[in-house]
N, C-alpha and C positions, 0 to 999 in steps of 0.2 A: 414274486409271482403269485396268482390266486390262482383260486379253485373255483369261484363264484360263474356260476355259470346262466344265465338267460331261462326263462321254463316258455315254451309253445303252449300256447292255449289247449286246454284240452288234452294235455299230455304228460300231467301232474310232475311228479318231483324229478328232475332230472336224479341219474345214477349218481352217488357220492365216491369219488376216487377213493384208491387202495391205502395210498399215503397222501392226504392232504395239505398242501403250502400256504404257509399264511407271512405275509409280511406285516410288522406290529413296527411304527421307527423303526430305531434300530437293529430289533431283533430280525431274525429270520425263522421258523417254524414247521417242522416235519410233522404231522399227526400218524401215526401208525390208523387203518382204520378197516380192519377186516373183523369184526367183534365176532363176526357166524362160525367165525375158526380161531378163536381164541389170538389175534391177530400175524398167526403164523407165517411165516415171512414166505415171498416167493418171488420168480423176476421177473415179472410185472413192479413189485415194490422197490424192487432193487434197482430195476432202469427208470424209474420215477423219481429215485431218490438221487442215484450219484451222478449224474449232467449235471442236478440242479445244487449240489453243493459244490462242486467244480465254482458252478458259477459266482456263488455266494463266497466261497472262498477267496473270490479273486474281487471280490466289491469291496468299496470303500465305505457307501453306505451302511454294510452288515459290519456289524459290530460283537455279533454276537447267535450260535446256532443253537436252538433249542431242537429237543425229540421227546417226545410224549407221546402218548398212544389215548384213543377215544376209552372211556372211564378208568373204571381203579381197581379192575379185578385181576384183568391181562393184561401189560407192558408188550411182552412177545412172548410166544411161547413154545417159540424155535422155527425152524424151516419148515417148508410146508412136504415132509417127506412123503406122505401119503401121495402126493401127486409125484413127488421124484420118482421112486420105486417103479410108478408104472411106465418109466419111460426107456426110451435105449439109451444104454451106459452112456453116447457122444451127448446123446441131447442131456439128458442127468448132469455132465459132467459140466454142461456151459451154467448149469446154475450155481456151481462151487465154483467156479470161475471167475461169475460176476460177482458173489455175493463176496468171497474171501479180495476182489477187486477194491469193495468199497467199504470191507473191515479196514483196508490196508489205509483206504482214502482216508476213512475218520482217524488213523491212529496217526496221520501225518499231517493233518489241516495245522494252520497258522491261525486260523480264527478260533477265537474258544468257542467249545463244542460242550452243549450241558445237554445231560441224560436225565429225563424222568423217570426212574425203575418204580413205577407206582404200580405195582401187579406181579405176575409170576413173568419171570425173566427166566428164559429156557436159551439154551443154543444158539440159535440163529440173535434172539435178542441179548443173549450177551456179546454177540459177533458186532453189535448195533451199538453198545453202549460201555463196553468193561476196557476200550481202547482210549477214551475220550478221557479228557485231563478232570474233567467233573463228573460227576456220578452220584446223582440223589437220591438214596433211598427212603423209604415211607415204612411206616406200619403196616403195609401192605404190600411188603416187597416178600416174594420169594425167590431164590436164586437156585437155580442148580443145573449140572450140564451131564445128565444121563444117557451118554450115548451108548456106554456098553450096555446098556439095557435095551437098546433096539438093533443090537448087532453091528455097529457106527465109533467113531473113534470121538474124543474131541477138537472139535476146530473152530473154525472160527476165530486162528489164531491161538485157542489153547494152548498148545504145545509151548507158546512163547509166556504167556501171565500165569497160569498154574503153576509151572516147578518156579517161578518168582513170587511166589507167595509165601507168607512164615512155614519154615519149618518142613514138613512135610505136608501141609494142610490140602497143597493144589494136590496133589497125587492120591491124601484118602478123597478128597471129592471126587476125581476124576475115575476113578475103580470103583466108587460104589451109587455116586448119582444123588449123594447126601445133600438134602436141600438145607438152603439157609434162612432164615427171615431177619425183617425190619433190624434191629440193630445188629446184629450177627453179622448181615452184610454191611456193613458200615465197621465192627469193627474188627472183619477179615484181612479188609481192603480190597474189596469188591467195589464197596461205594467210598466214596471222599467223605459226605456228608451224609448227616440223615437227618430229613427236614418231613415233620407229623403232613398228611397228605392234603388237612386244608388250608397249610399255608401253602401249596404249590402257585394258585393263581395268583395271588401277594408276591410271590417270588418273580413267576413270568412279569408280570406287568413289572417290576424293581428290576429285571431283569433289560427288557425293550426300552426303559427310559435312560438308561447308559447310555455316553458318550462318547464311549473308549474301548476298545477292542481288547485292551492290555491283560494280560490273563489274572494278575493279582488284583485289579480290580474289580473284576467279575467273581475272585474267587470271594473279599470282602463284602459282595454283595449276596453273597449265598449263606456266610455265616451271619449275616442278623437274622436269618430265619431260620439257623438250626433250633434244633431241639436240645434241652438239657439233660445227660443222661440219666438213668433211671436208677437210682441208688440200689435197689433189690434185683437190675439186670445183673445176671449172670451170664457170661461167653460161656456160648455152649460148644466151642473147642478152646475153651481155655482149662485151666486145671489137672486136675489127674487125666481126663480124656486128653489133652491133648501132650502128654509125655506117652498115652499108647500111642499115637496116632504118630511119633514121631522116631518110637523104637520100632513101632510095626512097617511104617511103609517109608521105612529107607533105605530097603534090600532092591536087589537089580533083577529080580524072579518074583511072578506074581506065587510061584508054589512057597518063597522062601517067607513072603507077607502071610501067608497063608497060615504057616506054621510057628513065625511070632505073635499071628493074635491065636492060634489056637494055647501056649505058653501064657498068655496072659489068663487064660480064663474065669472072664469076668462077662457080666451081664453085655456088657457092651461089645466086648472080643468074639463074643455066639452071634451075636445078632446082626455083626458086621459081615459073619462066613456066611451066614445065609445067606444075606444080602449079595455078596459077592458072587455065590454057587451060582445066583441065576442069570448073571450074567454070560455074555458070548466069552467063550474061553478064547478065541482071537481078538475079541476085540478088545479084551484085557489086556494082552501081550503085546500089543500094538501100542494099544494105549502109552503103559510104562515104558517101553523103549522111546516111545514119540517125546517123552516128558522128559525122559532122562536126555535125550541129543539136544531138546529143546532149548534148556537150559544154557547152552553151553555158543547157541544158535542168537544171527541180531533176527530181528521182528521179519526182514522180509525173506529168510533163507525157511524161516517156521512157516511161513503161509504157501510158500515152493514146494515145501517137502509136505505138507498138508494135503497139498492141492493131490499132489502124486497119490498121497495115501487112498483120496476118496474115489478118485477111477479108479485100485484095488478094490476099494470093496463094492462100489459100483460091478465087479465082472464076479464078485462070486455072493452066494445066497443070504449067509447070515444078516444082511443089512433088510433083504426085502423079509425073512422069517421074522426078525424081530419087531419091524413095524408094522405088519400085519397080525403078529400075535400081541404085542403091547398097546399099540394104538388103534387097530382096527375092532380086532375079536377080542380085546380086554380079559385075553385069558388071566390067571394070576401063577399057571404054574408055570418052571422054567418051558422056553421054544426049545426048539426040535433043533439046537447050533449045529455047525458041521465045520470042525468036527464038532465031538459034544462034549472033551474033557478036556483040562490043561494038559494033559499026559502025551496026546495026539497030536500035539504041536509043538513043534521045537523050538528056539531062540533062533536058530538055524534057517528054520523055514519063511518064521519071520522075518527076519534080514532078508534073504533072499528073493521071497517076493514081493512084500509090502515096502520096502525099503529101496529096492530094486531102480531103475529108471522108468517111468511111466510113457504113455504113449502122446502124453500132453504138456508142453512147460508153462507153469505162468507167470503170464506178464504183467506185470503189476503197473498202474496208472501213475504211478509216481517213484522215483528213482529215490529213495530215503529210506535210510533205514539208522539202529539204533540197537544196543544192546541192551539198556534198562530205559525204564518210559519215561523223555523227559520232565514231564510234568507231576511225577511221585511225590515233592514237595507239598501237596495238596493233599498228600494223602495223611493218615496218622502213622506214626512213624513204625518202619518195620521193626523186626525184631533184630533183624540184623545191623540197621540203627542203631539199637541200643545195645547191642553187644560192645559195639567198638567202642561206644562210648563209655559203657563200663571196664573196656580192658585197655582204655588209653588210648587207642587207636583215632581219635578223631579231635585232632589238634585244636579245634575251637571251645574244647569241653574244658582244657584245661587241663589239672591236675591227675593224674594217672587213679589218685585214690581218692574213689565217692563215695557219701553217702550215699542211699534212697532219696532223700528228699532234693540232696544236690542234683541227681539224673534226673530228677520231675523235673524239677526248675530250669535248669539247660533246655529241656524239649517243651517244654510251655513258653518260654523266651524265644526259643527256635520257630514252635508254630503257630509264634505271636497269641497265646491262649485259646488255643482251638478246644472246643467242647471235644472230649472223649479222650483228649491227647492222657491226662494225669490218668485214668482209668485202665487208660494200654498199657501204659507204660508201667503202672506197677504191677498189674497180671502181668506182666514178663518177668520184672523183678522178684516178684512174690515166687514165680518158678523155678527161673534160673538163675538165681545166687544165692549164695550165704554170707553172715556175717559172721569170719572167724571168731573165736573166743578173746577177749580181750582188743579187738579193734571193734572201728565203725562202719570202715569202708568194707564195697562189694566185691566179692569176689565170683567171677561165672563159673556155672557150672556147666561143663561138656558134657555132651549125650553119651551115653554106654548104654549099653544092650544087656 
């Protein structure tokens, strides 16, 4: 489908749509294109976008969906709350509706689906792109999903790929709104790949001249244009931050995280509680519970129990205090939450009425659902990966007792030499094992408090 539209004499440039369609061959193409609001999603974008990937989904000709957004500052940079807020919780609530509709879409299409995260990727645009079996990030990728910071939980599906993340990583991102960049998100597992931002139009065009839908060959075709990692990158939740980060928020009470990182006290353990303090004390406790069921949750019972949460806080204030004080009025010190401590609200109260049955059910566009995302093989290997395969657990590795270098080799075999893969995999190694005295092989280490 185009966008191309006819201009009347005298009536210079016709309006440019919100999301733009372009057909390339075989590709198909989404433009995100609202640049005056940092491309913040809304539904107008969302009823523009999912008819027409229905459609595409179901062609023979598409071979392949790309999503990219007009330049390389903003990707998306979440919903367009400022306009939700003002509206009544029924009509608020049909834009969480459609929008968690056609998370659901892209998390279950049959056609591969490739993200452009070429920009700050907030909320709503990781609702757009962190579902999809590719995910390209740039040097100009930032990532993060700060909803307790405007009074709001995470969604967008949240609840299902955070607590599926290494470690405890989704849960400190989710309580403190901790952004990520360019390779960071590539190797969280945010993004698959991370490909530098001027070879993206080299990629589309390598991309639309395929002639096969088949996902490992779209996925071959993404790796000639990664990038080679960067010998002096450092993961900045790897290392000692990320053994706090995994003693501190894997308590089931935001007060009990609260008082492991005050025990640590270190530069990073202070600077997390501030961060923390100003957040909505609800929307904290919401949060962690949503993560902890989520976990446990397949993909479309998280976007159900989502949906419920957000006509919660659609009826009570902290949602419209925070975006009106973080993104309207830019104040910097904590909003006026209500309540205003974690002390004023119980685990109780939570359950009872966030958790509660809502006054709306959704229905989701498509009947599929899944307990991990089929298409994680594209990713770099979790850590949970390589645990099994250093404690035996994963029969194709072989031998119960490995070196270091044997566990490189298995997952560089495994993801056929994927850039980043030897890099992941020994930051996990380097953390979590030792080498008994007198042997060679790894032994893990379990987390203690």
């Amino acid at each position: 489908m185009s966008t191309t539209t006819s201009v009347l004499p005298g009536f210079g440039e016709p309006p440019q749509a919100d999301v733009i369609q372009r057909r390339v061959l075989g590709s198909r193409v989404f433009i995100l294109n609202r640049p005056e609001v940092y491309n913040a999603l809304n539904l107008s974008m969302i009823r523009n976008m999912t008819p027409q990937l229905q459609v595409w989904n179901e062609s023979d000709l598409c071979k392949v969906i790309i999503l990219k957004s007009t330049g390389n500052t903003f990707f998306c940079s979440g919903g367009d709350v400022k306009h939700v807020i003002n509206q009544e919780p029924s009509e608020a609530a049909k834009f969480f509706e459609e929008e968690y509709q056609l998370n659901h879409l892209i998390a279950t299409l049959h056609k591969p689906f490739v993200s452009f995260l070429n920009g700050i990727t907030m909320g709503g645009g990781v609702g757009l792109s962190v579902h999809a079996p590719f995910r390209v990030a740039t040097e100009e990728t930032i990532f993060a999903m700060p909803e307790a910071k405007i009074g709001f939980f995470p969604d967008v599906g949240g609840s299902f790929f955070l607590p599926r993340m290494d470690g405890e990583v989704g849960t400190y991102l989710a309580l403190t709104g901790a952004r990520l960049s360019g390779l960071d998100v590539f190797f969280s597992g945010i993004a698959t790949h991370y490909v530098p931002s001027y070879r993206l139009p080299l990629l589309e065009v390598r991309l639309s001249e395929l002639e096969s839908d088949d996902h490992e060959i779209i996925n071959a075709a993404i790796e000639e244009f990664v990038a080679e990692c960067d010998e002096k990158h450092i993961y900045s939740l790897g290392g000692e931050i990320r053994k706090s980060i995994d003693r501190c928020f894997n308590k089931d009470t935001v007060e009990e995280i609260i008082d492991a990182l005050e025990k640590e006290n270190t530069d990073w353990s202070k600077k997390t509680i501030e961060t923390i303090s100003l957040m909505s004390p609800t929307s904290l406790k919401v949060t962690l519970m949503e993560l902890r069921r989520g976990k446990k949750m397949v993909i479309t019972d998280c976007f159900k129990m989502e949906y419920g949460l957000a006509q919660k806080f659609l009826e009570k204030s902290d949602f419209k205090t925070g975006v009106k004080a973080v993104l309207i009025d830019k104040i910097k010190e904590k909003p006026k939450w209500d309540p205003s401590t974690l002390k004023d609200i119980t685990l109780q109260d939570i359950e009872n009425y966030y958790f509660s049955d809502s006054n709306s059910k959704l229905e989701l566009l498509k009947n599929i659902s899944y307990e991990n995302y089929p298409f994680s093989r594209f990713n770099l290997p979790s850590e949970e990966e390589i645990r099994k395969v250093v404690t035996g657990e994963t029969p194709d590795a072989g031998s119960m007792s490995m070196t270091q270098q044997e566990v490189v080799d298995f997952f560089m075999k495994d993801r056929k030499g994927k850039i980043g893969v030897r890099e992941k995999v020994l930051e996990v190694l380097n953390r979590k094992t030792i080498v008994k005295k007198g042997q060679e092989d790894l032994t893990w280490i379990e987390d203690t408090d």
